[in-house]
MDTraj code that builds the backbone (N, CA, C; nanometers):
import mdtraj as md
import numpy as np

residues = "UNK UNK UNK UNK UNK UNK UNK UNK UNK UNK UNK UNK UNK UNK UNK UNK UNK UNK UNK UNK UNK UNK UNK UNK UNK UNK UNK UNK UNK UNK UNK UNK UNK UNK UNK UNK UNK UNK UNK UNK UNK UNK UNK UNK UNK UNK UNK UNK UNK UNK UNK UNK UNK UNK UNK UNK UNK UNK UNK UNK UNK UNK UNK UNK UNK UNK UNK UNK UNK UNK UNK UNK UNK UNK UNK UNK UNK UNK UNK UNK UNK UNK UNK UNK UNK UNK UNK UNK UNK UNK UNK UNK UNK UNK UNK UNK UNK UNK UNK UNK UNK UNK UNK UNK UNK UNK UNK UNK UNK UNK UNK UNK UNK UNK UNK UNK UNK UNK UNK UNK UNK UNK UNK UNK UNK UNK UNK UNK UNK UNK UNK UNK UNK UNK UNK UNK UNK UNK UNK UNK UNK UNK UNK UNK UNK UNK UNK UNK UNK UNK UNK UNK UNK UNK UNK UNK UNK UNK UNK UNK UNK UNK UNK UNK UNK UNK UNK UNK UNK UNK UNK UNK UNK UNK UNK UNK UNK UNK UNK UNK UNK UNK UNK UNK UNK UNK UNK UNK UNK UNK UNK UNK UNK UNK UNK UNK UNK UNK UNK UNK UNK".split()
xyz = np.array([
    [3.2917, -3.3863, -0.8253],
    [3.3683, -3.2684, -0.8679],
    [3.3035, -3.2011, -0.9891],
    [3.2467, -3.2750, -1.1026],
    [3.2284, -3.2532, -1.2234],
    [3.0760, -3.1757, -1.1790],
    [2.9943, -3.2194, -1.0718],
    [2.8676, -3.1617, -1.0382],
    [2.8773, -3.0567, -0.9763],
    [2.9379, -3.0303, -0.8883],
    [3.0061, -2.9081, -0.8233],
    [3.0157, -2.7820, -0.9423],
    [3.0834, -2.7860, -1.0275],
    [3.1636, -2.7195, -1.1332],
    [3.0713, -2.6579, -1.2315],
    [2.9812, -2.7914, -1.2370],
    [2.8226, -2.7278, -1.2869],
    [2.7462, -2.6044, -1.2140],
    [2.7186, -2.6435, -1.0737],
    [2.6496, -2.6303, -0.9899],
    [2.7311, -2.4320, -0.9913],
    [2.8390, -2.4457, -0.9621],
    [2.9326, -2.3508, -0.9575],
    [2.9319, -2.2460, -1.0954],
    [2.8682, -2.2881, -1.1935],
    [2.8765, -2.2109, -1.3350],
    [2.7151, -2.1833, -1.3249],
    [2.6365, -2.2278, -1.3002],
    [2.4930, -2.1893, -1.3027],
    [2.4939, -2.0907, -1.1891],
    [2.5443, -2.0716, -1.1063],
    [2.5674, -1.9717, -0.9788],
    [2.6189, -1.8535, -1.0778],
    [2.7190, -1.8595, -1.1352],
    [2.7710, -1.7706, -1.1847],
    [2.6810, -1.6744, -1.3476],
    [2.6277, -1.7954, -1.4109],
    [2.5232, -1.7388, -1.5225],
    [2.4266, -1.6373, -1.4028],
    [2.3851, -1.6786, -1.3297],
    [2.2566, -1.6457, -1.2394],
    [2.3277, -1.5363, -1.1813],
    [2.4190, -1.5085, -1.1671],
    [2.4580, -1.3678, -1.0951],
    [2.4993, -1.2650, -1.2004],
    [2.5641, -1.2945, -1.3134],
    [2.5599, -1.2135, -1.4192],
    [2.4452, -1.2011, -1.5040],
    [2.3158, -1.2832, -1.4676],
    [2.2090, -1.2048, -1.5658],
    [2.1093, -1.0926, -1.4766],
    [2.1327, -1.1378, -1.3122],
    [2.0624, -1.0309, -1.2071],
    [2.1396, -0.9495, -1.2228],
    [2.2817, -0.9190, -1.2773],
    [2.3564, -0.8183, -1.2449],
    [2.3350, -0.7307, -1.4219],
    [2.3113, -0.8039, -1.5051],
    [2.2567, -0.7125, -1.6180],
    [2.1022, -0.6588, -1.5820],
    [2.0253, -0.7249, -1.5432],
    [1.9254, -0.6742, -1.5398],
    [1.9223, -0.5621, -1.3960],
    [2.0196, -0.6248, -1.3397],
    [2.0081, -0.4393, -1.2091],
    [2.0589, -0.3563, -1.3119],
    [2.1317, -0.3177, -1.4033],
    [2.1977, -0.2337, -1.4905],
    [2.0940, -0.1648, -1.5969],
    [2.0237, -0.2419, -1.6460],
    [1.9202, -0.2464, -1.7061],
    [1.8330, -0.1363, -1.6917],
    [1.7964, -0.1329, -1.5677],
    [1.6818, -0.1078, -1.4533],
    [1.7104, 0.0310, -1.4297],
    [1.8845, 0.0220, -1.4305],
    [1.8860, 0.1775, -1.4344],
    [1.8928, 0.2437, -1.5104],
    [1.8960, 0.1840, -1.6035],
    [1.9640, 0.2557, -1.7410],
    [1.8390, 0.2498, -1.8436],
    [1.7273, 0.2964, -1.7749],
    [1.6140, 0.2940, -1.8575],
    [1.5977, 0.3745, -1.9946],
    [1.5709, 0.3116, -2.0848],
    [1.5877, 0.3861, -2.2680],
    [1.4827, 0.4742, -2.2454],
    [1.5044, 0.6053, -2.3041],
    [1.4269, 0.7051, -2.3176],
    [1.2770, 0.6835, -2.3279],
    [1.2258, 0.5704, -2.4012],
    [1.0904, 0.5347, -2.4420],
    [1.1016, 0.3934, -2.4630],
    [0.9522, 0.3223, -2.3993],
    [0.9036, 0.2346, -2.4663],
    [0.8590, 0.2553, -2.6149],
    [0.7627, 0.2808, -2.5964],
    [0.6952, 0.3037, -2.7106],
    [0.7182, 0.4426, -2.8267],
    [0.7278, 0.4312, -2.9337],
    [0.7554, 0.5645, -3.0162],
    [0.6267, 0.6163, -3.0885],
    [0.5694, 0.7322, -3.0764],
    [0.4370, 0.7414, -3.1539],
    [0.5036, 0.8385, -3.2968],
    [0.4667, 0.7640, -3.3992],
    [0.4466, 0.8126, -3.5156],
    [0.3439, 0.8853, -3.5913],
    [0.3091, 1.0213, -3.5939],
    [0.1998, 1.1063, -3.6013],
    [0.2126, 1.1744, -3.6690],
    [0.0834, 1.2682, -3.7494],
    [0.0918, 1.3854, -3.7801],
    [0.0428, 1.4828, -3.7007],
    [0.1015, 1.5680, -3.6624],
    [0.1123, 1.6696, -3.5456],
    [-0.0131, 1.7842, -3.5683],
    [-0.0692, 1.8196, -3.6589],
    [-0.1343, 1.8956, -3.7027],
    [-0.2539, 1.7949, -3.7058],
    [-0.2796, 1.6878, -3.7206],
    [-0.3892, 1.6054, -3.7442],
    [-0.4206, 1.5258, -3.6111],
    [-0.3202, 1.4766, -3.5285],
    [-0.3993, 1.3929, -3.4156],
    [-0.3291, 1.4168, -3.3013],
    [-0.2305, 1.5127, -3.2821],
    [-0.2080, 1.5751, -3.1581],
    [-0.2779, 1.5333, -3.0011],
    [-0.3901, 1.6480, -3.1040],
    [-0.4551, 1.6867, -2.9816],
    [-0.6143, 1.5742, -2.9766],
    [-0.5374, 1.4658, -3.0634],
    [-0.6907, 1.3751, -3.0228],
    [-0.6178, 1.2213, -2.9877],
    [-0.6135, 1.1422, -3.0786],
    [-0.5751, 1.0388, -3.1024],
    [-0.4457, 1.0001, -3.0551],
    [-0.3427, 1.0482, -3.0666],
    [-0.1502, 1.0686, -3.0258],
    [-0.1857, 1.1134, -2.9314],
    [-0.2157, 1.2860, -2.8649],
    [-0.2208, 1.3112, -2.7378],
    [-0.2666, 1.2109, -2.6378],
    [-0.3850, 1.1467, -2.6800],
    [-0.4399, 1.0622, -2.5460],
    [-0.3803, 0.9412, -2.5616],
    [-0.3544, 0.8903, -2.6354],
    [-0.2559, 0.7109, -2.6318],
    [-0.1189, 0.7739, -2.5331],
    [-0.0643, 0.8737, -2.5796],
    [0.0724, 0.9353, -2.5240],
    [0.0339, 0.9406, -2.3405],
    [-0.0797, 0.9732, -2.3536],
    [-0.1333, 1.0129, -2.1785],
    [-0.1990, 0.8307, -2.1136],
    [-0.2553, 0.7839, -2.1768],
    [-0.2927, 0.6243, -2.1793],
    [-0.2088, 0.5614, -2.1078],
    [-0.0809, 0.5954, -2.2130],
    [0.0240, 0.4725, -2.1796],
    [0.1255, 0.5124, -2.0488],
    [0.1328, 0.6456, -2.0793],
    [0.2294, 0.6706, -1.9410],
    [0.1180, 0.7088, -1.8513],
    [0.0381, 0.7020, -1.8221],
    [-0.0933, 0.6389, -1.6529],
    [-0.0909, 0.4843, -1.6337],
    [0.0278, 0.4454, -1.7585],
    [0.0621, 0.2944, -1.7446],
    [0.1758, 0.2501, -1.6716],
    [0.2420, 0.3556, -1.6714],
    [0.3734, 0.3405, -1.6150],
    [0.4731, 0.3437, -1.7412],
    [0.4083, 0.3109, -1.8784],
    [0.5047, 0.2766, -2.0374],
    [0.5815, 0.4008, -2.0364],
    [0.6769, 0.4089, -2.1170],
    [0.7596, 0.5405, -2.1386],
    [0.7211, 0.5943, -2.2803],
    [0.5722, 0.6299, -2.3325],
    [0.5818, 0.6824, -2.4639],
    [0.6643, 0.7911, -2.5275],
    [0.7060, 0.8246, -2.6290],
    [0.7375, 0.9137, -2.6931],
    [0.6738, 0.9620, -2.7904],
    [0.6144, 1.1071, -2.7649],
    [0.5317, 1.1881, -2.8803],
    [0.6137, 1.3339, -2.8664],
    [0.6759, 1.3440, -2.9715],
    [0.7735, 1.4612, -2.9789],
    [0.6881, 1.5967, -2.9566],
    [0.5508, 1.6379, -2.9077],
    [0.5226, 1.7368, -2.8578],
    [0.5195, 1.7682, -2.7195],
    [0.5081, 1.6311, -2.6672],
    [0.5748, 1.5887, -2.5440],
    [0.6758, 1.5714, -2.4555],
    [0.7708, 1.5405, -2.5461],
    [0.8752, 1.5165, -2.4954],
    [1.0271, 1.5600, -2.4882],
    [0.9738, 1.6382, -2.6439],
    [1.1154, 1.7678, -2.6670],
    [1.0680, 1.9178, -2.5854],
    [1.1899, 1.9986, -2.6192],
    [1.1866, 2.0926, -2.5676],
    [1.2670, 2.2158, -2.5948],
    [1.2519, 2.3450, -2.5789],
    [1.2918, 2.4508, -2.6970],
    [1.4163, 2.4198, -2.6930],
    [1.4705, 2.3941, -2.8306],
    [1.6190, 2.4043, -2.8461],
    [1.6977, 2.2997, -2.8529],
    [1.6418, 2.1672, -2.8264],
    [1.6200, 2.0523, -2.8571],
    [1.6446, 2.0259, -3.0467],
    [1.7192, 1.9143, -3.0479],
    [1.7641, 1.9205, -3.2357],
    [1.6645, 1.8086, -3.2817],
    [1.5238, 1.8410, -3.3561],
    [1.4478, 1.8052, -3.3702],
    [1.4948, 1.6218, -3.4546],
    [1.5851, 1.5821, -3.5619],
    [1.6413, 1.5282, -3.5955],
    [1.6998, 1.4023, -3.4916],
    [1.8107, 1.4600, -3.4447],
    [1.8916, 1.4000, -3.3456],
    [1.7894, 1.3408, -3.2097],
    [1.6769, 1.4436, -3.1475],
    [1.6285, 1.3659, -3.0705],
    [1.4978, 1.2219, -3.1092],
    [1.4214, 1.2604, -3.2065],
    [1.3632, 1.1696, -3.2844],
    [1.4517, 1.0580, -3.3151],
    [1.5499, 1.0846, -3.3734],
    [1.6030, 0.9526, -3.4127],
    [1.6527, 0.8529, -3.3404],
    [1.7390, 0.9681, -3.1897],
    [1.7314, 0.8687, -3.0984],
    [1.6402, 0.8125, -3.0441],
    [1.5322, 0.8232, -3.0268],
    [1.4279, 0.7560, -2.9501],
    [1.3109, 0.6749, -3.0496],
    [1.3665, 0.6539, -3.1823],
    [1.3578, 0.5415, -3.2625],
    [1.4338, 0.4609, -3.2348],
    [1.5672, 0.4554, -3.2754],
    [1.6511, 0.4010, -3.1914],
    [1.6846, 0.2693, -3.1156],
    [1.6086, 0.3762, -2.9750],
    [1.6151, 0.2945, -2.8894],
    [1.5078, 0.2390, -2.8401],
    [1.4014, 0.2500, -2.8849],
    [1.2469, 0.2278, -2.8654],
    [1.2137, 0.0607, -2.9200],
    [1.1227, -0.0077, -2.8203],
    [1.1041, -0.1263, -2.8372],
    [0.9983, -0.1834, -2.9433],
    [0.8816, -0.0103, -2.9044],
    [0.7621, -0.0585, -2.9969],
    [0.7112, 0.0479, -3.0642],
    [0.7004, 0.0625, -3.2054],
    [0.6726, 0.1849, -3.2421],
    [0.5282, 0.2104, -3.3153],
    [0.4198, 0.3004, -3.2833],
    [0.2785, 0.3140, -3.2927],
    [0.2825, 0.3873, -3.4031],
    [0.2560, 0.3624, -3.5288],
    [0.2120, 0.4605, -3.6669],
    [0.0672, 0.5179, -3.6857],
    [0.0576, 0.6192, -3.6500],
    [-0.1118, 0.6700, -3.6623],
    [-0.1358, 0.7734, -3.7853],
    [-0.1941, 0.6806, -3.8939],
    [-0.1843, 0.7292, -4.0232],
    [-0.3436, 0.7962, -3.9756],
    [-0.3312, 0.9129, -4.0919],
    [-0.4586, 0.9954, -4.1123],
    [-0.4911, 1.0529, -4.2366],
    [-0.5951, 1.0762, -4.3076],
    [-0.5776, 1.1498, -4.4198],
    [-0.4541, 1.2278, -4.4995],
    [-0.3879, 1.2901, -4.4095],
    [-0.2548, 1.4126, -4.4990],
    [-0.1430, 1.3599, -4.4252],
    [-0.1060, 1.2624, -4.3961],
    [0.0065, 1.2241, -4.3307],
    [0.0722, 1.1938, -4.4089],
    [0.0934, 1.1267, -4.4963],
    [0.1849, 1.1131, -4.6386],
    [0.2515, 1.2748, -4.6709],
    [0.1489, 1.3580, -4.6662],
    [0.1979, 1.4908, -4.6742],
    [0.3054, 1.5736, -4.5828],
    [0.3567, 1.4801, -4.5404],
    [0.4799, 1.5005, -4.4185],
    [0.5518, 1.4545, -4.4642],
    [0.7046, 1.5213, -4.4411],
    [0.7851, 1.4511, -4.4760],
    [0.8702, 1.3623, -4.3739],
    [0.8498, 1.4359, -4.2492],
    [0.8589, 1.4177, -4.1054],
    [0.7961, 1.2701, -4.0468],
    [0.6773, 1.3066, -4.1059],
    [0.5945, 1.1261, -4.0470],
    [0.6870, 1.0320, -4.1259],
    [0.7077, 1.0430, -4.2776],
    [0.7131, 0.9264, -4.3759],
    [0.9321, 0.8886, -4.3245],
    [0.9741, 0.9874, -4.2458],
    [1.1082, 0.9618, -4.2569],
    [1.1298, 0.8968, -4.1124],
    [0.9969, 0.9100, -3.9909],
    [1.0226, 0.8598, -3.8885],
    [0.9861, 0.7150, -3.9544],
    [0.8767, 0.6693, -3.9893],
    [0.7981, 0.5696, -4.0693],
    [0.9628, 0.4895, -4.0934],
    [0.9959, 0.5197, -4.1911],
    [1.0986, 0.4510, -4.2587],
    [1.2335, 0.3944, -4.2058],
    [1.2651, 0.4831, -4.0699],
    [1.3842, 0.4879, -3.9725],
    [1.2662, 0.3556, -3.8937],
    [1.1996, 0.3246, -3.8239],
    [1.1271, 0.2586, -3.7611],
    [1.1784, 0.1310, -3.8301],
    [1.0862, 0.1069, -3.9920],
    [1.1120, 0.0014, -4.0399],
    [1.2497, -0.0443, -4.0496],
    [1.3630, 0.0575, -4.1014],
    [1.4497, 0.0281, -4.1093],
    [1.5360, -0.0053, -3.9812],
    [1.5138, -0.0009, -3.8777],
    [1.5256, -0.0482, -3.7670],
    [1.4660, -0.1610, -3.7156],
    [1.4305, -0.2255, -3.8138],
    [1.3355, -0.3664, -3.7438],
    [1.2680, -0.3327, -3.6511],
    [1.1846, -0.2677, -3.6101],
    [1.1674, -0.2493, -3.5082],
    [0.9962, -0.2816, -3.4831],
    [0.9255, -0.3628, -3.3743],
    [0.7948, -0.3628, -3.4163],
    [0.6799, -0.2576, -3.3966],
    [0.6069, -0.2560, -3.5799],
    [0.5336, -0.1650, -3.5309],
    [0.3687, -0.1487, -3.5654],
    [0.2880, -0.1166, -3.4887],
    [0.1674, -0.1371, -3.4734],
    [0.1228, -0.0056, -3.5698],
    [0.0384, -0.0442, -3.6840],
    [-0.0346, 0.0459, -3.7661],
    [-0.1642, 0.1086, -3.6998],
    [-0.2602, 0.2142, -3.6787],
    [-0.3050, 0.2811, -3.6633],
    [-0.4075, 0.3314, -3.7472],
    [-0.5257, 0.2999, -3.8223],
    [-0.5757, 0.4051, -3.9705],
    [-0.6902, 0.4689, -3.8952],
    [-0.6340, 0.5953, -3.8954],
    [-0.7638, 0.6782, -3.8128],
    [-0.7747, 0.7619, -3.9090],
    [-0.9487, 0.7419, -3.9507],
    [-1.0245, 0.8357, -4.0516],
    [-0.9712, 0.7698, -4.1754],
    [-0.8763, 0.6759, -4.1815],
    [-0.8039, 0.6820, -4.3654],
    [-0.8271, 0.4742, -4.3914],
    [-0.8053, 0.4641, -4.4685],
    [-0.8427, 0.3170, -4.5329],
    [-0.6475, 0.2839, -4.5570],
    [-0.6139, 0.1597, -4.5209],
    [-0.4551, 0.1490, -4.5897],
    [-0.4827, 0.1953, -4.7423],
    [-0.5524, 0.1895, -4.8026],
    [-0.5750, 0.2128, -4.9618],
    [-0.5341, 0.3307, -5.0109],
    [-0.5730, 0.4371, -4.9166],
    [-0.5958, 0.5630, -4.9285],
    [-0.4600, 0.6337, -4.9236],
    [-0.3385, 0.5275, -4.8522],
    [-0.2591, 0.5924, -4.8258],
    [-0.1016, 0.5967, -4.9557],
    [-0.0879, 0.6881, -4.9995],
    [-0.0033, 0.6836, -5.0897],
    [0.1236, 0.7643, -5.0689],
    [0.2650, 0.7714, -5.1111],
    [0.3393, 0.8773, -5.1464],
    [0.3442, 0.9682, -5.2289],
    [0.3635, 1.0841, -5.2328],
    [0.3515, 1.1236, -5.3180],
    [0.4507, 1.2605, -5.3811],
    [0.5166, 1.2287, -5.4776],
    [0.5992, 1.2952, -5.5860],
    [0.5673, 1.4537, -5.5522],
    [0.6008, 1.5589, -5.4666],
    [0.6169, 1.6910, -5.4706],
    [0.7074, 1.7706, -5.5256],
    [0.8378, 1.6696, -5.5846],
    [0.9309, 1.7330, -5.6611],
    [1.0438, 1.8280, -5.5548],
    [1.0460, 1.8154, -5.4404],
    [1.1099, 1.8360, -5.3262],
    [1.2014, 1.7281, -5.2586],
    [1.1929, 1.6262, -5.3251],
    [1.2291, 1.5157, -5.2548],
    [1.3098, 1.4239, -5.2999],
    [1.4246, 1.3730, -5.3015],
    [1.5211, 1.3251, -5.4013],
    [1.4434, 1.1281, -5.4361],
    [1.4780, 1.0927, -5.5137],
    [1.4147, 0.9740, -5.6063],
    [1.4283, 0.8487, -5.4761],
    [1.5673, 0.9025, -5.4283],
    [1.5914, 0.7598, -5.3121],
    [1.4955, 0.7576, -5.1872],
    [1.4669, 0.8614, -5.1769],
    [1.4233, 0.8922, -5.0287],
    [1.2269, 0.8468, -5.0467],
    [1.2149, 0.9080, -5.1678],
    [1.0732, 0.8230, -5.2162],
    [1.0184, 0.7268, -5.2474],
    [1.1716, 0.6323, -5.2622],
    [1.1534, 0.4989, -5.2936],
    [1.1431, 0.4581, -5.1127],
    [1.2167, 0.4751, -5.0725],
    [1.2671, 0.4792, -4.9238],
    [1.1072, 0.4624, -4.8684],
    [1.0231, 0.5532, -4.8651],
    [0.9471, 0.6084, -4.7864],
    [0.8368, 0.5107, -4.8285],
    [0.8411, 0.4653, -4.9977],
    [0.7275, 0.4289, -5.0138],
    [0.7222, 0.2837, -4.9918],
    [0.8479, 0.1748, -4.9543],
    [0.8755, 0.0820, -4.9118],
    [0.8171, 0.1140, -4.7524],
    [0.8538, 0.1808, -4.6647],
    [0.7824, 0.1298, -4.5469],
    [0.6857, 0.1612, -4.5354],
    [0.5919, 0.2369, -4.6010],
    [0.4398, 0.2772, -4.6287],
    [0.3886, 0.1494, -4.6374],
    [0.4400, 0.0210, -4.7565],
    [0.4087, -0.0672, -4.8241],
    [0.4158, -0.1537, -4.6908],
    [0.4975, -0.1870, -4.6328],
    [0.5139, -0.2683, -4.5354],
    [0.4568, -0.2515, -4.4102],
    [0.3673, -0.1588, -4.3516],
    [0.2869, -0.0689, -4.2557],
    [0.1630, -0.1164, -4.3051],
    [0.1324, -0.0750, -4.4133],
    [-0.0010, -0.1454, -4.4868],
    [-0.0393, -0.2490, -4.4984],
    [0.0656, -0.3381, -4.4971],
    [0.0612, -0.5147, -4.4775],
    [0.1029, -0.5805, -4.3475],
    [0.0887, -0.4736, -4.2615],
    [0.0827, -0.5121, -4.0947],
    [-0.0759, -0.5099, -4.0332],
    [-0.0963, -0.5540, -3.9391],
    [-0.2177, -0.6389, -3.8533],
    [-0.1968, -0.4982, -3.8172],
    [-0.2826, -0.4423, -3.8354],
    [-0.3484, -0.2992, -3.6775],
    [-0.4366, -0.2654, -3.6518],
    [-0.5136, -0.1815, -3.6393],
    [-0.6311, -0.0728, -3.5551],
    [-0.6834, 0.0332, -3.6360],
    [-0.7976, -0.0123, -3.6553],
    [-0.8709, 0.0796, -3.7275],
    [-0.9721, 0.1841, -3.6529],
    [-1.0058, 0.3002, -3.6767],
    [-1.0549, 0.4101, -3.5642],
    [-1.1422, 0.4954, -3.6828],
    [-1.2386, 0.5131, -3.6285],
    [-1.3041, 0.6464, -3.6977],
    [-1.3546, 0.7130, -3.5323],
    [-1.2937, 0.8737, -3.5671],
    [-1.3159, 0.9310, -3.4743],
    [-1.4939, 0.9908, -3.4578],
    [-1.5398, 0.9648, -3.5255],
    [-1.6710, 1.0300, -3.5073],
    [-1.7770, 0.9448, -3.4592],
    [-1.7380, 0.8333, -3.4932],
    [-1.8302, 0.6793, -3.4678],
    [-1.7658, 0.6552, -3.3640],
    [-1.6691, 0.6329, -3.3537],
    [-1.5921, 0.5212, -3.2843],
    [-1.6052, 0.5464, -3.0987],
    [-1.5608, 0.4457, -3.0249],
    [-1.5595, 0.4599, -2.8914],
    [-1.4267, 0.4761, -2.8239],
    [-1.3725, 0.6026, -2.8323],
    [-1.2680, 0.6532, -2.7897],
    [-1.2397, 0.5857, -2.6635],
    [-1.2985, 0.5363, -2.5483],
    [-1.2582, 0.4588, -2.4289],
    [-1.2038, 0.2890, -2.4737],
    [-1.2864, 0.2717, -2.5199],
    [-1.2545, 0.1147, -2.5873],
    [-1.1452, 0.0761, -2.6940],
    [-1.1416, 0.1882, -2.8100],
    [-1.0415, 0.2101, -2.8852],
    [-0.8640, 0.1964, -2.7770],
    [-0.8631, 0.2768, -2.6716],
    [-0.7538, 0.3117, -2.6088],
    [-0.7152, 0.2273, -2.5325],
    [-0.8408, 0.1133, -2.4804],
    [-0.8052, 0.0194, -2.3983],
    [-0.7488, -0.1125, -2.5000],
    [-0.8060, -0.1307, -2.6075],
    [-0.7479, -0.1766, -2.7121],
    [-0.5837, -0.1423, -2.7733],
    [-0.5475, -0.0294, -2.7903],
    [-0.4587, 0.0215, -2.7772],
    [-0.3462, -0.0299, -2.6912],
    [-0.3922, -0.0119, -2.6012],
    [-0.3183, -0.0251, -2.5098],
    [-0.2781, -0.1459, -2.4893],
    [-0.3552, -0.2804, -2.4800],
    [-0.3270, -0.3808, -2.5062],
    [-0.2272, -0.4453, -2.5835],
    [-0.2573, -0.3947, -2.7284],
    [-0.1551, -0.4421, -2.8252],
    [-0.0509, -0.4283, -2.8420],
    [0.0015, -0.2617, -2.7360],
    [0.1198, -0.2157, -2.7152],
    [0.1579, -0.3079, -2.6235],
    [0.1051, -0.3741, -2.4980],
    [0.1658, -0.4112, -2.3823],
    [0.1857, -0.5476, -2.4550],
    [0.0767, -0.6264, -2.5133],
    [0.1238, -0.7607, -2.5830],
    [0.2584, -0.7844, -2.6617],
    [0.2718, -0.6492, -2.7721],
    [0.4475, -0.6671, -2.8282],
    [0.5367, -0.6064, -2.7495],
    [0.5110, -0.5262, -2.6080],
    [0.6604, -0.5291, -2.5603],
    [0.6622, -0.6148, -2.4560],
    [0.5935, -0.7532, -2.4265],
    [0.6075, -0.8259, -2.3766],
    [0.6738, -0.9438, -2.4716],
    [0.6237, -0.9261, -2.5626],
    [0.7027, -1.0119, -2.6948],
    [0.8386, -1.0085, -2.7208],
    [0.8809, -0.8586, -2.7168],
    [0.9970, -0.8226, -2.7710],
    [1.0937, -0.8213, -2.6397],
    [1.0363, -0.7927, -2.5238],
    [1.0791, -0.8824, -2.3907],
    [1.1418, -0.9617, -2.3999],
    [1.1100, -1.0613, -2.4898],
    [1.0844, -1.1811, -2.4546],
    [1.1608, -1.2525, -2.5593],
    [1.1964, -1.1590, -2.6756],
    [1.3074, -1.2010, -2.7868],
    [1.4170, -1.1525, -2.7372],
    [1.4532, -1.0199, -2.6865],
    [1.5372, -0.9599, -2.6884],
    [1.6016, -1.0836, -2.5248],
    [1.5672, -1.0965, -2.4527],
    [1.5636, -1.1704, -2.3646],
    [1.6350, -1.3471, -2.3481],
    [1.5882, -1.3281, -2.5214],
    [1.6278, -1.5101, -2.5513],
    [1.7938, -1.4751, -2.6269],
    [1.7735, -1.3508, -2.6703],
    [1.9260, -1.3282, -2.7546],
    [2.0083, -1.3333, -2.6633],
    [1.9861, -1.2867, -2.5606],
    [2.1227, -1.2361, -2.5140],
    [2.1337, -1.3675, -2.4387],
    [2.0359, -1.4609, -2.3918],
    [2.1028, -1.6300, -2.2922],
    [2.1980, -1.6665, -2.4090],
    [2.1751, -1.6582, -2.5684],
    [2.1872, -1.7393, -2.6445],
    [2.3593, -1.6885, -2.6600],
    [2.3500, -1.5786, -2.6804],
    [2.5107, -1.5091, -2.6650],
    [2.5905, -1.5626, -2.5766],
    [2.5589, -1.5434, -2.4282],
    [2.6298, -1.5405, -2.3312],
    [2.6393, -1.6731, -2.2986],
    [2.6018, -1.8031, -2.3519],
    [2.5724, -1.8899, -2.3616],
    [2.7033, -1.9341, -2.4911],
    [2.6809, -1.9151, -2.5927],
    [2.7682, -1.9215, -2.6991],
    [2.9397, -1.8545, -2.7046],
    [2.9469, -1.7377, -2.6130],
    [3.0452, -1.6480, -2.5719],
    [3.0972, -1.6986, -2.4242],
    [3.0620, -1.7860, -2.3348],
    [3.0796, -1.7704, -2.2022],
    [3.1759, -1.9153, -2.1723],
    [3.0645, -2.0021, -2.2698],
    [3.0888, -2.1793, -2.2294],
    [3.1505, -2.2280, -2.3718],
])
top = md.Topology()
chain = top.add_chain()
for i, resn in enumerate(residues, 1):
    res = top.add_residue(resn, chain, resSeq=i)
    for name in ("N", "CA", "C"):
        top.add_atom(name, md.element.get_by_symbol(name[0]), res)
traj = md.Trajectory(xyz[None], top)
């Protein structure tokens, strides 16, 4: 009886986790991946082609020149698709600090736990600073310059566009993206047995 009852509750885990994951499946989040850019600086080199890379991957990137559209609330859709995004790509460049746009997606990312792969194309982490324009209230600079700090002390990808091998760079790329959302797969994956597990029995 007592094996039965087992036998009978593992039937039942096993049909409610195929039945989250059919749900899942449909209910696909706007983006895998979130690209963090300066729009004026790597658009049309570096962001444009990872953005084109990954979805010939089947991935769901998000690069807001891509993916919004007139009339669209520049704010509201960015943030959602931080959000809800599994893995988020920071592609620092010379004047990107000079955004206020990069440094507030930057910071929503971190502040979202969320994992994210650094990028230094053309720039050294050294190089990269905040910086005081007097436009910007004291919190939001402290804000900004905390996940700068913490981006800088992440494992990533270094690129010089003039040297570098733009095919190899991307296949690299690409890799490291597919390695952490197989990771985060793979956490997010263990939370929820551990819940339904803790909540069920």
């Amino acid at each position: 009886m007592q094996q039965r009852s087992a036998s009978t509750a593992k039937n039942l885990v096993r049909k409610i986790l195929n039945h989250r994951n059919h749900i899942q499946s449909l209910k696909r989040p706007p983006c895998d991946v979130f690209i963090n850019h300066r729009c004026i600086d790597t658009k049309r080199t570096i962001s444009g082609l990872l953005f084109d890379h990954l979805s010939r991957l089947r991935l769901h990137p998000f690069l807001d020149s891509k993916n919004m559209r007139p009339g669209d609330k520049l704010f509201d859709n960015i943030d959602r698709a931080i959000h809800e995004c599994k893995v988020g790509i920071a592609v620092f460049s010379p004047r990107y600090c000079e955004s206020y746009f990069c440094l507030h997606e930057l910071a929503l990312l971190m502040e979202t736990k969320k994992r994210v792969i650094p990028i230094f194309c053309d720039v050294k982490p050294s190089q990269l600073h905040v910086k005081d324009n007097g436009r910007c209230p004291p919190k939001e600079l402290q804000r900004f310059a905390y996940a700068l700090e913490e981006a800088k002390y992440t494992v990533g990808l270094t690129f010089d566009t003039l040297e570098g091998d733009w095919s190899q760079f991307l296949t690299t790329a690409a890799e490291a993206v597919v390695h952490n959302l197989i990771e985060v797969d793979g956490e997010e994956t263990h939370k929820e047995r551990k819940y339904f597990m803790k909540n069920y029995f």
